[in-house]
Backbone bond lengths (Angstrom), bond angles and torsions (degrees), N, CA, C in turn:
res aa  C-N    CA-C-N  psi(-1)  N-CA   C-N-CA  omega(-1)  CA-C   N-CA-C  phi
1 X - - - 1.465 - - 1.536 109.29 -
2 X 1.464 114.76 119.37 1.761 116.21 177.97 1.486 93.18 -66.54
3 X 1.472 86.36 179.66 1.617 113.54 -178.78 1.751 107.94 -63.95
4 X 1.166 103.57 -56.42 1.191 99.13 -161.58 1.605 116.23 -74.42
5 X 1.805 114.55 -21.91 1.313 99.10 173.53 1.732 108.79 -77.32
6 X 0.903 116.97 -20.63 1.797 135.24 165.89 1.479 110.32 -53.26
7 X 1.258 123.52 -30.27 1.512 106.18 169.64 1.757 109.38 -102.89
8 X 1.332 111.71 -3.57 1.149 129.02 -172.46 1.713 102.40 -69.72
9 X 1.401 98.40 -64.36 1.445 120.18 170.07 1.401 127.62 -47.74
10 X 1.599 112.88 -13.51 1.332 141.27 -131.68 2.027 95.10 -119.73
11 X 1.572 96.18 -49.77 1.530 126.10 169.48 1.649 116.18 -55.78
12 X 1.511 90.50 -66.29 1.716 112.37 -179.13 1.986 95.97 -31.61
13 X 1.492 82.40 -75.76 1.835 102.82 -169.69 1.654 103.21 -43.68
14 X 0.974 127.96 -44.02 1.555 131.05 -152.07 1.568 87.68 -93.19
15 X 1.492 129.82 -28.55 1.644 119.55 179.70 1.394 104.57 -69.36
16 X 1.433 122.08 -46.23 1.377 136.09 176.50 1.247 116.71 -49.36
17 X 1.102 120.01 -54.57 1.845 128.27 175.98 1.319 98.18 -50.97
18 X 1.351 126.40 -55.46 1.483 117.90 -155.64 1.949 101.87 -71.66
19 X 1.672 88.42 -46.10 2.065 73.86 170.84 1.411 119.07 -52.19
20 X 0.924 109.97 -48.63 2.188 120.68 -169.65 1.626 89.55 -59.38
21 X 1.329 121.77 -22.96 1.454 108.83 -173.96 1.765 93.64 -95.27
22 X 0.849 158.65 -45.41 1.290 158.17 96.08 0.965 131.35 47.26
23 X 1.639 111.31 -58.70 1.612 110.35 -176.85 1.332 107.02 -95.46
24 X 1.873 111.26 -15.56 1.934 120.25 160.52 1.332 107.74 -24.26
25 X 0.837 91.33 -89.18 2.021 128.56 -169.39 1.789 93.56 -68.36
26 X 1.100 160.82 -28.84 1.504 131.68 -160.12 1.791 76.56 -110.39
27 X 1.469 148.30 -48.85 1.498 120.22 174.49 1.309 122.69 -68.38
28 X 1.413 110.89 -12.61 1.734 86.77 176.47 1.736 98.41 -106.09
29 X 1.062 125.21 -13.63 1.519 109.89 170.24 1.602 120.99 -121.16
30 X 1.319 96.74 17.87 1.919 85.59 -177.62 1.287 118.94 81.71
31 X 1.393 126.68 146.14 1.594 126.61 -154.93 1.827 103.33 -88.75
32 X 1.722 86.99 -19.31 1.350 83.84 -175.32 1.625 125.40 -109.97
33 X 1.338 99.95 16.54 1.614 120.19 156.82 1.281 113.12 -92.26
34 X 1.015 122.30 -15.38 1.597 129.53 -166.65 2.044 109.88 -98.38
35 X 1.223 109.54 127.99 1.396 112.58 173.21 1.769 110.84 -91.89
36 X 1.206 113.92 -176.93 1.320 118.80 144.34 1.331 156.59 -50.40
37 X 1.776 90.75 -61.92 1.147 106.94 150.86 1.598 139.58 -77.62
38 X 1.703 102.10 18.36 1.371 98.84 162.57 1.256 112.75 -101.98
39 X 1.237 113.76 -15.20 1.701 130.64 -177.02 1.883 94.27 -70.48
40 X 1.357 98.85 -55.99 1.787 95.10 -167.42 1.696 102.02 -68.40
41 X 1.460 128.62 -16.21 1.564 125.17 166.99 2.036 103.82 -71.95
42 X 1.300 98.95 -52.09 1.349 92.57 169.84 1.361 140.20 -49.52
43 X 1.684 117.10 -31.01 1.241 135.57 175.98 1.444 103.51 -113.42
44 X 1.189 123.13 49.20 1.643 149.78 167.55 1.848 97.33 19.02
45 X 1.592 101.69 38.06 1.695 95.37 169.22 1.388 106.90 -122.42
46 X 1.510 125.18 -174.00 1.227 125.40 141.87 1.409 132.16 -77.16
47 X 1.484 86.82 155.07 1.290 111.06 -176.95 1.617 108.13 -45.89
48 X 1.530 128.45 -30.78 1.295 123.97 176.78 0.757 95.03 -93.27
49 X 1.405 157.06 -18.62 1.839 124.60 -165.49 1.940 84.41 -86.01
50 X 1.230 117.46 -32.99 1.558 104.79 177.86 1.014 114.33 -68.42
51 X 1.746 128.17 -2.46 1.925 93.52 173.72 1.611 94.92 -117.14
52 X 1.506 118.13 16.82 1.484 106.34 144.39 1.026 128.12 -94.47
53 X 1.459 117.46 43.31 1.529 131.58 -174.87 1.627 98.24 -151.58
54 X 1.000 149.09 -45.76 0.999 144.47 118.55 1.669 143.01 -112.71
55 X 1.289 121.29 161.08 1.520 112.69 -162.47 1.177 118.40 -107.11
56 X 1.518 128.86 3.83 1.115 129.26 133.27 1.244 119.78 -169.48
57 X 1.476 135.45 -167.99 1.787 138.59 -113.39 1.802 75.06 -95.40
58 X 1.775 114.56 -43.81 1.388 92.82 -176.84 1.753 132.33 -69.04
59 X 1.268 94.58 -31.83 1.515 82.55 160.26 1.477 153.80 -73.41
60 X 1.603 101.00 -16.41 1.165 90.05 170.26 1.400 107.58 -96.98
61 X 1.490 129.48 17.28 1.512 129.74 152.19 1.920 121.50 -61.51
62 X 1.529 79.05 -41.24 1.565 81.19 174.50 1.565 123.17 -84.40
63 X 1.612 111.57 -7.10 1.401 108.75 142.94 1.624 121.86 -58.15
64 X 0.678 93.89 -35.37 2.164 93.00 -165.63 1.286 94.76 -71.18
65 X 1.995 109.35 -45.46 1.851 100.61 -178.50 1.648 105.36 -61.24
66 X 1.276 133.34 -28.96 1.527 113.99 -170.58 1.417 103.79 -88.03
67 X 1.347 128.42 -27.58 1.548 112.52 157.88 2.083 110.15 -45.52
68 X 1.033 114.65 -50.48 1.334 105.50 -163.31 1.555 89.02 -64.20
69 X 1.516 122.44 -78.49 1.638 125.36 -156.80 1.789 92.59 -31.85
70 X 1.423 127.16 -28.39 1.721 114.32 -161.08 1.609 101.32 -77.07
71 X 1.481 113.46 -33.74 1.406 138.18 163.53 1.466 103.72 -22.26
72 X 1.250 92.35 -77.95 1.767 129.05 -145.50 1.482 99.08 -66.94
73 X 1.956 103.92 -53.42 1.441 91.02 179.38 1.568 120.08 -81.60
74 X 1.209 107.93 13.38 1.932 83.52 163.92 1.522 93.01 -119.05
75 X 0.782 140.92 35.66 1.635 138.44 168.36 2.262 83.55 -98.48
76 X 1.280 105.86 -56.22 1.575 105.07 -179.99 1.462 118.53 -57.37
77 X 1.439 109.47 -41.80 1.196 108.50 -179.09 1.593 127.52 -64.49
78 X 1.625 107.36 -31.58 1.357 119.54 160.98 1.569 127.77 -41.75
79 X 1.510 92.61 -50.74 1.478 125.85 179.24 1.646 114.44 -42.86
80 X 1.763 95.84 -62.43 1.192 129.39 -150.03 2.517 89.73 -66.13
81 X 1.242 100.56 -28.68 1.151 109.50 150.95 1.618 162.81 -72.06
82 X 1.823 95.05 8.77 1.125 110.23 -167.82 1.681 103.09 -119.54
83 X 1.333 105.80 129.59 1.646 113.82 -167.96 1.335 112.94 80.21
84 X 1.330 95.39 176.65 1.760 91.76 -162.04 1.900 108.35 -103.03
85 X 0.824 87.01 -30.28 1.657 99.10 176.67 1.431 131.80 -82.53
86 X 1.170 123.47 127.79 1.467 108.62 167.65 1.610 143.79 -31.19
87 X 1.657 83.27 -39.87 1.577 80.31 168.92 1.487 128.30 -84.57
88 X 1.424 99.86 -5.79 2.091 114.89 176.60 1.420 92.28 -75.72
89 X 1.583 129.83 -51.05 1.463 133.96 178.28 1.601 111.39 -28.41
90 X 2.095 103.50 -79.29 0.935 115.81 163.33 2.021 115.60 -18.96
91 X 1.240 101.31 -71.95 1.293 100.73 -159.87 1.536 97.47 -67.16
92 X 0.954 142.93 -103.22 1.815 132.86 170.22 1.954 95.73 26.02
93 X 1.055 99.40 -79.55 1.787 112.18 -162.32 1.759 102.06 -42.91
94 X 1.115 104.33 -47.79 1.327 104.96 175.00 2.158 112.14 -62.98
95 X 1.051 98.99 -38.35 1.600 91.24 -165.02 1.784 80.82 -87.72
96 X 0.946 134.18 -4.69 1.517 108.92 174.24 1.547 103.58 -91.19
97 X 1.036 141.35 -42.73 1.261 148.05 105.31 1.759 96.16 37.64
98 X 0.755 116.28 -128.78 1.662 136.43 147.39 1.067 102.48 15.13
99 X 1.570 128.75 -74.26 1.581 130.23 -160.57 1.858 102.68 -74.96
100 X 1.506 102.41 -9.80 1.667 105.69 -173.50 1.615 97.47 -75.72
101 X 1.092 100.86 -50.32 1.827 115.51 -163.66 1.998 101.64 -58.18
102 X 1.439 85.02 -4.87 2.129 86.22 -164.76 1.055 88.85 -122.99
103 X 1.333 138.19 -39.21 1.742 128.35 -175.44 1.476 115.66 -102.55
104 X 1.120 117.64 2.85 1.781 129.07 172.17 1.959 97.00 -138.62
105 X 1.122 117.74 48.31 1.531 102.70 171.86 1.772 116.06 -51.13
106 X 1.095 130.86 -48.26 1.213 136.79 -162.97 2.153 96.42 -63.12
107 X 0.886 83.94 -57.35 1.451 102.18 -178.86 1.386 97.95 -41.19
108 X 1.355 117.27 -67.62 1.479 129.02 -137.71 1.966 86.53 -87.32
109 X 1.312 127.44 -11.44 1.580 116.51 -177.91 1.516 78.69 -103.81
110 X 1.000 143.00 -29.70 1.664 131.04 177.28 1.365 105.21 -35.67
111 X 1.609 107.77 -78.61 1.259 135.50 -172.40 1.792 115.79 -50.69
112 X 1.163 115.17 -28.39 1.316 126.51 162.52 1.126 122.19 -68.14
113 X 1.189 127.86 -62.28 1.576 134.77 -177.10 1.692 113.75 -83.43
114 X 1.303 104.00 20.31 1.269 108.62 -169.97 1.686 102.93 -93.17
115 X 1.449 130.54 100.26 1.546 144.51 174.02 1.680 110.08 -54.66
116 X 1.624 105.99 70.23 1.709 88.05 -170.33 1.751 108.11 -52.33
117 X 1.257 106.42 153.18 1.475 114.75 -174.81 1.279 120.07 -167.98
118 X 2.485 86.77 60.45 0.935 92.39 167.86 1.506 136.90 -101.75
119 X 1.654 96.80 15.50 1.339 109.84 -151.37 1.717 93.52 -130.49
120 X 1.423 109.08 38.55 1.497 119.82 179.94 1.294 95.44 -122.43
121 X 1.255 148.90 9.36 1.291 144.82 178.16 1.757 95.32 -149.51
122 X 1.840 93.71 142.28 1.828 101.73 160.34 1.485 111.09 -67.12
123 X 1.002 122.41 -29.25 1.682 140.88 -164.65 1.465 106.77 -98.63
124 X 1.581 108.56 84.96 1.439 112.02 -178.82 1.623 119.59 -78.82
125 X 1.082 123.55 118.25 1.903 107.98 -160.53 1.563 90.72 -97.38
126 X 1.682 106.37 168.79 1.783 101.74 -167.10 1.248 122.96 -69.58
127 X 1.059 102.22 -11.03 2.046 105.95 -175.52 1.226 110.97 -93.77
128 X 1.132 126.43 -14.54 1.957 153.83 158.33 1.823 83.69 -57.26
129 X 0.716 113.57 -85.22 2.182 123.76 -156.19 1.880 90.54 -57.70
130 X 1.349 115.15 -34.57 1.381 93.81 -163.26 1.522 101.57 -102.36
131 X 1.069 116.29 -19.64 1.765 100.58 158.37 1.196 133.42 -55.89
132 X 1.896 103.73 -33.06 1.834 113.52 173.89 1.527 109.44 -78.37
133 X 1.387 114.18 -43.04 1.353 124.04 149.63 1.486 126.65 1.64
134 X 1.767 93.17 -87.77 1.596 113.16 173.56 1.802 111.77 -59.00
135 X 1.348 130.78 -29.26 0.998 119.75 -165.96 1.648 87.85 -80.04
136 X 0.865 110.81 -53.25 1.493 110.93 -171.61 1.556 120.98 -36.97
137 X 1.502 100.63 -40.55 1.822 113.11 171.72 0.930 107.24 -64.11
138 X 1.565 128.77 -22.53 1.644 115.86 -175.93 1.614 118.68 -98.69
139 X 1.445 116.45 -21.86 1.537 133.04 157.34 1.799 97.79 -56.18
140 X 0.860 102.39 -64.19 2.142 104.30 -157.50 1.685 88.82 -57.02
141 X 1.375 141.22 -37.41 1.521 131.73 179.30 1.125 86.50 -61.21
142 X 1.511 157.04 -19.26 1.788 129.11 -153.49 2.087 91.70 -108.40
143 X 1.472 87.88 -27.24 1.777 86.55 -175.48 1.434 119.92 -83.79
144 X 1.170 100.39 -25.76 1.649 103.23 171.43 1.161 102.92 -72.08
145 X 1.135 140.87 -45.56 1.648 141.36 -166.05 1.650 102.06 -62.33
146 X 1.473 115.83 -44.41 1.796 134.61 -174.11 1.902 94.13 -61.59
147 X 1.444 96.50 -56.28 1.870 96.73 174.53 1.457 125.59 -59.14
148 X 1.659 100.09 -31.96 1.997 98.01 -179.84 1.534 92.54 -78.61
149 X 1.370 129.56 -45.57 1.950 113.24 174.89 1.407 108.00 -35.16
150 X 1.171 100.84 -61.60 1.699 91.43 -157.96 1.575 108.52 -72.50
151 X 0.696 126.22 -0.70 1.230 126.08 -175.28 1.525 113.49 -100.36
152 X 1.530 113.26 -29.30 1.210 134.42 171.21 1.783 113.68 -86.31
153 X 1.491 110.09 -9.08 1.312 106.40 -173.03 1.421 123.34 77.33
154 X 1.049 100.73 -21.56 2.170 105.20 166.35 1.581 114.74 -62.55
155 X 1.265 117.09 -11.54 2.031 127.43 -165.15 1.728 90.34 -144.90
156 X 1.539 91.53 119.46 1.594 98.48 165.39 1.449 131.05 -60.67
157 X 1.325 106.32 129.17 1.573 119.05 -147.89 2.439 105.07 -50.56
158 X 1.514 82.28 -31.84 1.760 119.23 172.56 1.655 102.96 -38.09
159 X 1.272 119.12 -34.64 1.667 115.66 -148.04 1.621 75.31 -82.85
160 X 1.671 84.71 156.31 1.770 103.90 151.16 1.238 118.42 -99.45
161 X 1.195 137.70 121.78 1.297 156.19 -159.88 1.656 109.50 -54.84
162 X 1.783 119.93 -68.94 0.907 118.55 -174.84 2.033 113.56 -79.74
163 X 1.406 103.32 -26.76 1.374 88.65 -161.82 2.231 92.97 -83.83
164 X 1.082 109.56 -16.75 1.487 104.67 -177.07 1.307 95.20 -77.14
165 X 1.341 148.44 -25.78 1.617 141.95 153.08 1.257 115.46 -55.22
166 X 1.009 111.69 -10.84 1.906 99.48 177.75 1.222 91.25 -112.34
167 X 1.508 145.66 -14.95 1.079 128.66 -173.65 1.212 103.50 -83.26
168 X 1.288 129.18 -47.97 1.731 150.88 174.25 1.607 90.68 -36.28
169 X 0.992 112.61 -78.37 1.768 124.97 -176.81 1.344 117.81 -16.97
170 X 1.709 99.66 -62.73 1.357 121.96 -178.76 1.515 102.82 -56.76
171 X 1.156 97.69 -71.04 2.249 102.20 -165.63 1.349 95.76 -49.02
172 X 1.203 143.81 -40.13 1.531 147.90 -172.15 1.364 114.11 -62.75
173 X 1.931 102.77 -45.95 1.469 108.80 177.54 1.452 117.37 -67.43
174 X 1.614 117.78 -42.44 1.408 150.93 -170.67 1.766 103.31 -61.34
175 X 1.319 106.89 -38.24 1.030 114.11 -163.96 2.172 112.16 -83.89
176 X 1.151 99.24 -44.68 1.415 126.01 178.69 1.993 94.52 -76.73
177 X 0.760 123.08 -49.83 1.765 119.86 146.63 1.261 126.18 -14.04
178 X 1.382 113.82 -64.53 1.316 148.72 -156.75 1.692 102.47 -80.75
179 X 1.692 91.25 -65.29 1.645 84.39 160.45 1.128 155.18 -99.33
180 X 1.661 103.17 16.54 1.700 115.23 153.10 1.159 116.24 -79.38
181 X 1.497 138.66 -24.61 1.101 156.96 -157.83 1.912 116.82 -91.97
182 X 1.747 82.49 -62.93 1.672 100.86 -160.27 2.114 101.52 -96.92
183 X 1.597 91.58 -21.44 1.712 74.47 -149.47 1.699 111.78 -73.45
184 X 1.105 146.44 3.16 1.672 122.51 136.22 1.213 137.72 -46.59
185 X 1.671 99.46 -19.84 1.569 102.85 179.64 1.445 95.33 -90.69
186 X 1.302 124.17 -63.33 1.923 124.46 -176.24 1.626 79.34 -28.58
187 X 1.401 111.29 -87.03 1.599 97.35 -145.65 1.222 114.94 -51.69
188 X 1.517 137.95 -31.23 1.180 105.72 -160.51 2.150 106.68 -91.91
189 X 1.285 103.63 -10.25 1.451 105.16 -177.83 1.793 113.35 -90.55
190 X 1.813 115.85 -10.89 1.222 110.08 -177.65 1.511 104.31 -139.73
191 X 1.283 124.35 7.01 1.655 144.35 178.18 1.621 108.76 53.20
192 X 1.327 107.71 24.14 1.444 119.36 164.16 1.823 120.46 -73.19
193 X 1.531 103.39 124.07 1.412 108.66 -166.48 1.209 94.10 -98.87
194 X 1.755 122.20 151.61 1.345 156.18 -167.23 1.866 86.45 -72.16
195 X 1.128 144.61 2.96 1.615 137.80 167.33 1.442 99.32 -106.88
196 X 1.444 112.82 -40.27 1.714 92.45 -163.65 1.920 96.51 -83.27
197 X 1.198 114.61 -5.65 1.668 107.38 172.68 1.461 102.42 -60.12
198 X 2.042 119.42 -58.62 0.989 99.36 172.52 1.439 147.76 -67.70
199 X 1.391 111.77 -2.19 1.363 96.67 -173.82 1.677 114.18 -122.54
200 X 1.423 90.49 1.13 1.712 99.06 133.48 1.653 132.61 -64.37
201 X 1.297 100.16 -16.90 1.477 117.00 -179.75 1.679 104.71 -90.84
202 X 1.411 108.49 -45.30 1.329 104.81 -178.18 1.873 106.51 -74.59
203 X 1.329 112.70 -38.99 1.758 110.25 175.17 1.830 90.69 -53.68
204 X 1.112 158.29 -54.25 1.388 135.74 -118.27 1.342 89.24 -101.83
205 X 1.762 108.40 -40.37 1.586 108.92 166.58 1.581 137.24 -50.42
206 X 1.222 112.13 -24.59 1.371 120.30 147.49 0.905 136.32 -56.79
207 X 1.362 134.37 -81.22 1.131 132.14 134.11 1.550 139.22 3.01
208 X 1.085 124.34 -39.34 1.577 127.01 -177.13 1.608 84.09 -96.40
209 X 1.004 113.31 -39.41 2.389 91.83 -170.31 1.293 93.76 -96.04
210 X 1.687 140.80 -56.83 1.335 81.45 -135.83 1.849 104.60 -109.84
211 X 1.560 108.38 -161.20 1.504 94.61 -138.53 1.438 105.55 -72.41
């Protein structure tokens, strides 16, 4: 190994440490309890070798979100392979969906509370494009799946492709919200269980696509 792929290799590892030190401290306390210099005590460096790795608290947040979206989209893409129909696709994407928000929690409240803001500056910097980027890879798995229905006849030919994917997204996101948030109270004030939410979610999803 030359020198230079040796310090290269050297970079990679030392960018990585500082995220893993990163996603410590911003899931168990919030991005906005968290300083810098607790991240560079956490990743046993200084505070300057961390802002020549990144230049500030928001960017290397939107590193941790494009680790998750890389997550997320092959957990979908798997999905996006199961059953034969578009609308079996659809449905898969959603319950992988689901198992993300429970087996990547940190990730999946990252990705939520995340204020894209990439369209608050003329001067888009690269971790700005590849955070909107990554979200974008994980929307286009829900629209291609909406396009193989209709095309397959499982999704009414009627739907709009991209805006019924963001709507899907939303009620899915809204919904998994609802029951990290609300569901001790649902259950104990209306004796509604955290399964029949979902599969009231999955009946309504039927229903609205296909024909």
């Amino acid at each position: 190994m030359g020198v230079a792929e040796r310090k290269e290799r050297e970079k990679i590892q030392r960018r990585n440490t500082i995220i893993d030190a990163a996603e410590k401290i911003f899931f168990k306390r919030g991005i906005e309890n968290t300083s810098m210099e607790e991240v560079a005590q956490e990743a046993e460096l200084s505070k300057g070798t961390l802002y020549l790795y990144f230049k500030s608290k928001d960017e290397l947040y939107r590193a941790i979100i494009l680790r998750g979206f890389i997550i997320l989209k092959k957990l979908l893409k798997e999905a996006a392979h199961i059953g034969e129909t578009g609308f079996q696709n659809v449905k898969a994407i959603s319950q992988a969906y689901i198992k993300f928000s429970y087996d990547y929690g940190g990730y999946f409240d990252a990705i939520l509370h995340y204020q894209n803001d990439l369209f608050s500056s003329r001067q888009r910097e690269p971790s700005q494009v590849l955070s909107l980027e990554g979200g974008n890879a994980v929307i286009s798995v829900l629209i291609n799946a909406i396009q193989k229905g209709k095309n397959d006849g499982s999704i009414s030919p009627d739907i709009e492709d991209v805006e019924t994917a963001f709507v899907l997204w939303s009620q899915i996101t809204g919904l998994l919200q609802v029951i990290q948030r609300k569901m001790s109270i649902i259950t104990y004030q209306y004796k509604i269980k955290q399964s029949d939410m979902f599969q009231t979610y999955f009946d309504l999803l039927e229903r609205s696509l296909k024909v």
